[in-house]
LUMTOR-359963 format. One line per 2 residues: number of its first residue (from 0); their letters; for each residue x, y, z of N, C-alpha, C. Coordinates in steps of 0.001 Angstrom, whole numbers, plus 500000, padded with zeros to 6 digits. Each point is the difference from the previous one (the first is absolute). Layout:
N
NUM = a = X/Y/Z/X/Y/Z/X/Y/Z  ...
# end
This chain:
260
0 = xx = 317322/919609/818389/501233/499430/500476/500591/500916/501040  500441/499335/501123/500414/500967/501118/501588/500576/499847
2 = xx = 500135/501088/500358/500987/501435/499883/500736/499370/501002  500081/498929/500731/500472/499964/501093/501145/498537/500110
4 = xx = 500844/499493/499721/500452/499425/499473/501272/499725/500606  500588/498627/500995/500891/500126/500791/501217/499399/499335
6 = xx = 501172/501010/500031/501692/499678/499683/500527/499283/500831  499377/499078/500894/500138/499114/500836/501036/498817/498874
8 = xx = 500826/499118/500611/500668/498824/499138/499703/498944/501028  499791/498984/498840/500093/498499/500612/500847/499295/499315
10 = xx = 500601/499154/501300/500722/498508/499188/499701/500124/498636  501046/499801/498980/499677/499186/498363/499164/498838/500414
12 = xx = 498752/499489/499056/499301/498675/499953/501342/498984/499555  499693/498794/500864/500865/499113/499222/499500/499161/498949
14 = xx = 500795/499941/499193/499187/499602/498697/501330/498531/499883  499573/499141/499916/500922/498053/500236/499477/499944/498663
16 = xx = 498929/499781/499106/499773/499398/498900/499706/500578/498881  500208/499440/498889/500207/500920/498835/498037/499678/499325
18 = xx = 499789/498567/500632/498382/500168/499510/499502/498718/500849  498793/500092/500235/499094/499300/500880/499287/499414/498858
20 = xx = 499959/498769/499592/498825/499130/499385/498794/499844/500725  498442/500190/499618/499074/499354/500715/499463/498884/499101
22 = xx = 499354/499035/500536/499642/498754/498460/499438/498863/501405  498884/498944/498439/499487/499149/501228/501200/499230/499247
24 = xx = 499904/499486/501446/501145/498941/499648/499826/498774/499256  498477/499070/499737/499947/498921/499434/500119/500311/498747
26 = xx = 499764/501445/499324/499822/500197/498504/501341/500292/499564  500651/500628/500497/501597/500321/499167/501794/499705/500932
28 = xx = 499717/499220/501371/501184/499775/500772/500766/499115/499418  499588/499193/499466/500529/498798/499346/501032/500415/498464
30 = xx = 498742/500680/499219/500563/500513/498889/500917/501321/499114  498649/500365/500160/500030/501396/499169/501158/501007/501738
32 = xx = 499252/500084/501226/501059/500850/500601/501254/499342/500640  500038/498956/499777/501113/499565/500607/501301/500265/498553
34 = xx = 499783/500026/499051/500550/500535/498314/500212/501508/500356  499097/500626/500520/500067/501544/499860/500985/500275/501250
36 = xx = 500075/499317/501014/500827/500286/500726/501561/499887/500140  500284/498776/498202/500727/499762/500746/500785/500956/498750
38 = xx = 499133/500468/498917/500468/501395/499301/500670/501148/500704  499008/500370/501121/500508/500767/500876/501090/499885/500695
40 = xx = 500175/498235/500427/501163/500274/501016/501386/500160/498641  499793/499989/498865/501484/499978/498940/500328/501560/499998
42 = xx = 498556/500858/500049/500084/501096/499232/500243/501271/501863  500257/498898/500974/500183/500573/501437/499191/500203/500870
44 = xx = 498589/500134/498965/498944/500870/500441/499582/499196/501696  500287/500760/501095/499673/499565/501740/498661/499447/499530
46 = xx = 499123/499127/500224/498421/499363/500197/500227/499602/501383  498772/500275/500850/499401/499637/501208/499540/498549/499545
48 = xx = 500526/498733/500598/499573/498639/499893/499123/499451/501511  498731/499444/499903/499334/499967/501019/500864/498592/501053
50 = xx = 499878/499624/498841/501164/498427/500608/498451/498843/500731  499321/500076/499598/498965/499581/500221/499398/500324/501317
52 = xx = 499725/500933/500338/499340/500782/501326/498662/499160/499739  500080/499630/502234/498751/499257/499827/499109/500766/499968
54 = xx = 498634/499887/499151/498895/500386/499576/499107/499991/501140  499541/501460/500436/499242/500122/501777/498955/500432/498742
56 = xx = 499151/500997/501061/498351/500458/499386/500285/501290/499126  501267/501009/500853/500476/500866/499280/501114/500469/499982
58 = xx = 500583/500157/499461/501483/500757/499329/500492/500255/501543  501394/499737/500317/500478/500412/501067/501102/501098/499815
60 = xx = 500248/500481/500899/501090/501302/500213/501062/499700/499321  500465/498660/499762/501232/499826/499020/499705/500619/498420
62 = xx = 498894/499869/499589/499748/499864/498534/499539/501809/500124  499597/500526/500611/499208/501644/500084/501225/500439/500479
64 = xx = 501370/499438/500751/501542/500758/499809/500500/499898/498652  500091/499129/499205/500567/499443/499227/499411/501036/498608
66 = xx = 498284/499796/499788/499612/501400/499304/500953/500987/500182  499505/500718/501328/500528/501311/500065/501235/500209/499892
68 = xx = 500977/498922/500149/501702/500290/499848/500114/499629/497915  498809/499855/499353/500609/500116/498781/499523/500546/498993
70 = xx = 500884/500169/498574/500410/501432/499087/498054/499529/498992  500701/498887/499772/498487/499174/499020/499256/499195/500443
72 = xx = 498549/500214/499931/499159/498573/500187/499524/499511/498769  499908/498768/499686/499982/499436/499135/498451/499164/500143
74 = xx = 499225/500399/499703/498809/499017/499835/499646/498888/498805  500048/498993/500133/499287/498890/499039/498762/499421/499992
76 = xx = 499598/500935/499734/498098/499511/499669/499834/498358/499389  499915/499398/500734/499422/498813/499235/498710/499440/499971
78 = xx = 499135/498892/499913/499187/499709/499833/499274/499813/501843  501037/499529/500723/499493/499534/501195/500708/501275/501269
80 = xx = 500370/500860/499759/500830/500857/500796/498802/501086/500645  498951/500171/499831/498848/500435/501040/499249/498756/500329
82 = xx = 500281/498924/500090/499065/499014/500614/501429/499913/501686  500658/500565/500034/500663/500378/501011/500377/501362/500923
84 = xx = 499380/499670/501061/499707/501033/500875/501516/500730/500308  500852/499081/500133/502073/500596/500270/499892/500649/498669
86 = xx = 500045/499608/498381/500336/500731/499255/498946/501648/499874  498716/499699/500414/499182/501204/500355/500679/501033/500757
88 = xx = 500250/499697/501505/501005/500507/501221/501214/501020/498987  500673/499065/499067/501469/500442/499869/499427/500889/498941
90 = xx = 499269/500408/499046/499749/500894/499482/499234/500861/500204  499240/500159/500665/499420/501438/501103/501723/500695/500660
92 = xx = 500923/499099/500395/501014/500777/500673/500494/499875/499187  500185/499845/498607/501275/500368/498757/499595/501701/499573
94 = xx = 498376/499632/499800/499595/500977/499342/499904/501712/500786  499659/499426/501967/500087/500716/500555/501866/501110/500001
96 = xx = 500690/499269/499764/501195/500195/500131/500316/500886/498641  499494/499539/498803/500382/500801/498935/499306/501745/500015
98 = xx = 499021/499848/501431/499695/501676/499605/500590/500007/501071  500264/499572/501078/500995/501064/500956/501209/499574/499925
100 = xx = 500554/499289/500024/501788/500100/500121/500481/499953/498286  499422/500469/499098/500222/499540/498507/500554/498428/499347
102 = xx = 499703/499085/500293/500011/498411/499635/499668/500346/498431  500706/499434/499092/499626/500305/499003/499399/497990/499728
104 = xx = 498785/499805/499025/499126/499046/500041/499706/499977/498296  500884/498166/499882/499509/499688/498724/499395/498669/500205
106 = xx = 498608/500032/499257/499680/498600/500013/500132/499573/499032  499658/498473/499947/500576/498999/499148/498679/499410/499586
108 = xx = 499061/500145/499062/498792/499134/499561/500265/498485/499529  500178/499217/500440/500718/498421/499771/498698/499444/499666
110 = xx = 499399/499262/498758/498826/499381/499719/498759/501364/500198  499879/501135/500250/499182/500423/500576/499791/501127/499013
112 = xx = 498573/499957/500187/499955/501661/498928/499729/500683/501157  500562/501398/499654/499489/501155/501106/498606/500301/500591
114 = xx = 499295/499753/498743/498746/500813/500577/499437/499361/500979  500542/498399/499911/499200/499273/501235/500463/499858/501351
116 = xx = 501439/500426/500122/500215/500574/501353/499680/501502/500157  499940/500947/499048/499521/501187/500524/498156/500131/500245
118 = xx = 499282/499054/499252/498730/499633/500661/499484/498525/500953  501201/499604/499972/499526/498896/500902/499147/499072/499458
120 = xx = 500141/499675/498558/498934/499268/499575/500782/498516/499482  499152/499043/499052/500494/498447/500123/500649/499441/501101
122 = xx = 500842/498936/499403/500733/499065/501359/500407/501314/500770  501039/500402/499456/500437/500933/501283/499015/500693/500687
124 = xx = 498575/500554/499952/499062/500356/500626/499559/499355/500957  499543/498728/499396/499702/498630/500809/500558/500102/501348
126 = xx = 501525/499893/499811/501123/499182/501084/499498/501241/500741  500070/501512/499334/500200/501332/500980/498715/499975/501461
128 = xx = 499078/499962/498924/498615/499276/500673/499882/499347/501312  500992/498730/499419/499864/499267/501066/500921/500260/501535
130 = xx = 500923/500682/499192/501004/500635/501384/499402/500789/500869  498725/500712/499177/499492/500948/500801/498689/499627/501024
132 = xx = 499983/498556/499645/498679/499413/501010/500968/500183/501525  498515/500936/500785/500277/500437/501779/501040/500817/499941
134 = xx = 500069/500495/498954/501283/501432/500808/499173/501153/499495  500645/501311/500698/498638/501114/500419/500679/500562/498766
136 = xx = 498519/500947/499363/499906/500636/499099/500922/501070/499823  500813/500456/500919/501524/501339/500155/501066/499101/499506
138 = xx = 500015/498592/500203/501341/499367/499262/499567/499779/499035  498654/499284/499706/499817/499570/498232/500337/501630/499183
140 = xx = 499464/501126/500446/500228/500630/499212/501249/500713/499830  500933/499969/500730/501379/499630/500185/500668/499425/499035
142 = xx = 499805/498845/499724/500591/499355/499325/499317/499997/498653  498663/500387/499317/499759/500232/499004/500850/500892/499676
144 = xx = 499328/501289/500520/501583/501768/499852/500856/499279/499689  501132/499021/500953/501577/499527/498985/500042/499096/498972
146 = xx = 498718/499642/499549/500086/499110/498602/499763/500959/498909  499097/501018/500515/499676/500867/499026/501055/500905/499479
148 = xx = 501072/500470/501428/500859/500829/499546/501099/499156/499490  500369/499085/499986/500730/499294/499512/500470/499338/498609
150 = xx = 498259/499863/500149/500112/499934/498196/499967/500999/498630  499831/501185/500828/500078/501400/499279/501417/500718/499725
152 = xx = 500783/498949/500408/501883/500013/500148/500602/499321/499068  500238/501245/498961/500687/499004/498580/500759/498851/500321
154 = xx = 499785/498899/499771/500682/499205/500234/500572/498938/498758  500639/498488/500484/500288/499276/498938/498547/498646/500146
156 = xx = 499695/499608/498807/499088/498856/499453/500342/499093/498773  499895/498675/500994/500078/498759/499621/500194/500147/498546
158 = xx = 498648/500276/499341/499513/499557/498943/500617/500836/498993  500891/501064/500453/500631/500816/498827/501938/499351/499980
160 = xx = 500063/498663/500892/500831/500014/499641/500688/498607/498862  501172/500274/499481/500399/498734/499151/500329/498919/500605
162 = xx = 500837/500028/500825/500384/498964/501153/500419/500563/501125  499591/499266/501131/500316/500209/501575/501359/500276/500077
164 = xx = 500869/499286/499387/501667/500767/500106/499792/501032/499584  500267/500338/498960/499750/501733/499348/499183/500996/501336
166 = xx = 498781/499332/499685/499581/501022/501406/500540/500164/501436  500723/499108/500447/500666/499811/501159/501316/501216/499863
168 = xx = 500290/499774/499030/501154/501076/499794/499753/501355/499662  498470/499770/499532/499636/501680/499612/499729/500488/501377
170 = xx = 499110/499590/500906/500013/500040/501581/500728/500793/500844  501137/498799/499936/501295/500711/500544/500821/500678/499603
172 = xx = 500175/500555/498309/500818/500776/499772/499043/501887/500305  498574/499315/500485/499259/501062/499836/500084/500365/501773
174 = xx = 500057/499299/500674/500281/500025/501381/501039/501029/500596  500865/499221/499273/501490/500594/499765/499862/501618/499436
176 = xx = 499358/500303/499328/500504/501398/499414/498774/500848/501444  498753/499325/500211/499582/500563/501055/501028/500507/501483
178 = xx = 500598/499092/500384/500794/499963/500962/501237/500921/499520  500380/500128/499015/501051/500771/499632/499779/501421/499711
180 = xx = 498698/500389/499431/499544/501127/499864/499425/500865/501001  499596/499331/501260/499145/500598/501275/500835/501090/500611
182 = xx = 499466/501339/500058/500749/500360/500455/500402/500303/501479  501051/500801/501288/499739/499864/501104/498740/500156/500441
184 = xx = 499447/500260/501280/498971/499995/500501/500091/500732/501567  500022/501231/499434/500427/500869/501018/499196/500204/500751
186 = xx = 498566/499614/500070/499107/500533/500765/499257/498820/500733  501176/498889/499601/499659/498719/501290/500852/500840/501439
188 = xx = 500370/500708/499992/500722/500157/501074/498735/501229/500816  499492/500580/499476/498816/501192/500202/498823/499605/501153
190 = xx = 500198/500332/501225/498830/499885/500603/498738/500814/499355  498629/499072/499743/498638/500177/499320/500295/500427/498526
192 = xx = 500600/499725/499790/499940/499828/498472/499068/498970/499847  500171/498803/500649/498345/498910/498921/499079/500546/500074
194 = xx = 499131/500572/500742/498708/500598/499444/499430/501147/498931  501099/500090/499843/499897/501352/498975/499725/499753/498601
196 = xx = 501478/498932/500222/500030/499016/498566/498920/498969/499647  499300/499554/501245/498888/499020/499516/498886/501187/500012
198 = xx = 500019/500835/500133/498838/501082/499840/500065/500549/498466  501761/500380/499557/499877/500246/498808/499779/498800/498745
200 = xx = 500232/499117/500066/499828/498839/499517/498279/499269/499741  499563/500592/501199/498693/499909/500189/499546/500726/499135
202 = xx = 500756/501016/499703/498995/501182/498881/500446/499781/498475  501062/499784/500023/500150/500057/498690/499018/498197/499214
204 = xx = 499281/499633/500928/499657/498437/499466/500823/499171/499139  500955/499715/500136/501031/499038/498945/499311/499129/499401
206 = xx = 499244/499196/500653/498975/499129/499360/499025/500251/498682  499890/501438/499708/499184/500199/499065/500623/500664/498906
208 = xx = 499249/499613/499031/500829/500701/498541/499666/501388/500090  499538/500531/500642/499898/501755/499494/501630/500865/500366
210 = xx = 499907/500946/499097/501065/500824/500059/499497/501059/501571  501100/500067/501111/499669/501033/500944/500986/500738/500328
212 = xx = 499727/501190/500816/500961/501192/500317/500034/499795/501075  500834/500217/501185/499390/500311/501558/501311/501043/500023
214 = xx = 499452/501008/500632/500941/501001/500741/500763/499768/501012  500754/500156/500332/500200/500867/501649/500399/500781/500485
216 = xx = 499334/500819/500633/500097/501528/500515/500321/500056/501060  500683/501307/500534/500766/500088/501200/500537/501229/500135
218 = xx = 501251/500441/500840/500106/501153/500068/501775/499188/500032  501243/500479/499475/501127/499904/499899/500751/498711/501441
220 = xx = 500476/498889/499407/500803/499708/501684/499282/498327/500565  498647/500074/499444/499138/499156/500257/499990/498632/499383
222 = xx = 501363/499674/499857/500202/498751/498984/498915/499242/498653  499668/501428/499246/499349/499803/498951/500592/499222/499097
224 = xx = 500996/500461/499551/500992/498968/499112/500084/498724/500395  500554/499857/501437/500585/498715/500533/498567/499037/499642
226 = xx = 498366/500382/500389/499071/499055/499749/499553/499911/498776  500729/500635/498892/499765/499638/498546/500906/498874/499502
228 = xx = 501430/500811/500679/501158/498628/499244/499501/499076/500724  499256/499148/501339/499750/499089/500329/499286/499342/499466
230 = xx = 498887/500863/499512/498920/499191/499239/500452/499781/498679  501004/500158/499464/500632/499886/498721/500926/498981/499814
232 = xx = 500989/499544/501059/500293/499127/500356/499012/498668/500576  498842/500267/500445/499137/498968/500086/498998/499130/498969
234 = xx = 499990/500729/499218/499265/499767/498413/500619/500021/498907  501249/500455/499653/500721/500110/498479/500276/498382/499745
236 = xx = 499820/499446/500793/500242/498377/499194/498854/499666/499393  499362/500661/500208/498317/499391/499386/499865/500625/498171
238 = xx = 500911/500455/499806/500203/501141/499074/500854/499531/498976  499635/499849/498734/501203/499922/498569/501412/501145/500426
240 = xx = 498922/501305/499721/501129/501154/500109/499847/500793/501122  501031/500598/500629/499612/500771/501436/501200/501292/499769
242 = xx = 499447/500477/501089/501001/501327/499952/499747/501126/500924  500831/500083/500900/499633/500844/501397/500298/501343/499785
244 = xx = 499314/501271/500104/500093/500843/498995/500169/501211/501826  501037/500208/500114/500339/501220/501221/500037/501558/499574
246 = xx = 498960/500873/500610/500420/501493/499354/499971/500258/498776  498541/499249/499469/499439/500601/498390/500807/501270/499697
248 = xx = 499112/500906/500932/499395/501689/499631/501818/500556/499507  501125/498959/501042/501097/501290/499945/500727/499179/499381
250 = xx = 499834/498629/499291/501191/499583/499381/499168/499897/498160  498718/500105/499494/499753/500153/498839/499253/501264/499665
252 = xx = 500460/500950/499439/499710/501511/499455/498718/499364/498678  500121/498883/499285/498876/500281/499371/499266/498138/499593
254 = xx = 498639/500249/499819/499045/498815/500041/501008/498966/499303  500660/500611/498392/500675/498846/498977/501211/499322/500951
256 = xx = 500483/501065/500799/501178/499204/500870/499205/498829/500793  499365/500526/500516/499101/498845/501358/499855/498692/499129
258 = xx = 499083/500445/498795/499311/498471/499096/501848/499711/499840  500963/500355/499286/501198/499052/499626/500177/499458/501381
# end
């Protein structure tokens, strides 16, 4: 990691929405998200509404602003949502966004078991399949990477719940404590801060169950701290319990203090 590290400031990101839905639209517009939205609009929560954007070949600059100006993306895996090349598009840039500008990303398994969007297999394989007839092998594997990482993102499923109300409200009251708990984000303002963070992110593999360490070393001044609390702020939602731990060595004298 480079020693070299600019105190440069930029503009604050503007951030307009409190969460970005992605979803095919024939499987849940009608029902299930038009219910979840309208949870959200009681409980305040801002949602990005497409308003029916006409459908081109790929995602236009409205919908890749609209990502990047918000706190949550919300994915709904459904049965037919990779047999579409726009919902493909919008999650390569959800997912791209959650390692550099910190997007925090919950999906929604609606009818769907995980493993078959994280392998691409049955119907949803099928449809994926077929999206991918004539497009070059750097996007198919593109868009495998964001099904894969996507579904490795604790999320909520269909099949664990009692009824769609109940879950609609577990959703958003869970939305809600996300958005309420985030904390600032001081290092959106940081010229090159994203590469550092998608470098450290890169290492620690989030995707995989193993327990890891990563260091970072430096010499005093070099915003060591600043690229830890970032990456701490970029991942503690993924987390039951979290806890940002500043100046071990000089604020706990012994191991039993640290474990309490």
């Amino acid at each position: 990691m480079s020693a070299s590290l600019s105190s440069s400031l930029l503009s604050p990101t503007q951030l307009r929405y409190d969460v970005f839905p992605s979803f095919s639209g024939q499987d849940v517009r009608r029902n299930f998200l038009s219910h979840l939205l309208g949870e959200f609009n009681r409980k305040g929560i801002n949602t990005f509404v497409d308003n029916q954007i006409r459908r081109t070949e790929s995602i236009g600059p409205e919908l890749v602003q609209a990502i990047r100006a918000s706190r949550i993306g919300i994915v709904i895996l459904t049965k037919n949502y990779a047999s579409s090349r726009w919902c493909l598009d919008e999650l390569s840039e959800i997912m791209e966004c959650r390692t550099t500008t910190g997007l925090k990303v919950m999906p929604i398994f609606y009818e769907m078991n995980p493993s078959d969007v994280r392998r691409q297999r049955g119907d949803f394989g099928e449809g994926f399949e077929r999206t991918c007839v004539g497009k070059t092998e750097e996007q198919k594997q593109k868009w495998r990477q964001g099904l894969t990482d996507v579904a490795n993102i604790s999320g909520q499923h269909s099949h664990n719940w009692d009824s769609e109300a109940a879950m609609m409200l577990k959703i958003a009251t869970y939305v809600t404590n996300m958005l309420n708990s985030t904390p600032s984000r001081d290092f959106d303002h940081l010229v090159g801060m994203e590469p550092h963070i998608a470098k450290m992110n890169s290492l620690l593999r989030m995707e995989s169950n193993e327990v890891r360490v990563v260091g970072i070393w430096g010499p005093a001044g070099i915003r060591k701290t600043t690229i830890a609390r970032a990456l701490y702020d970029l991942v503690f939602s993924d987390f039951q319990l979290s806890v940002f731990m500043e100046n071990v060595k000089g604020n706990y004298s012994s191991k039993f203090q640290l474990q309490e």
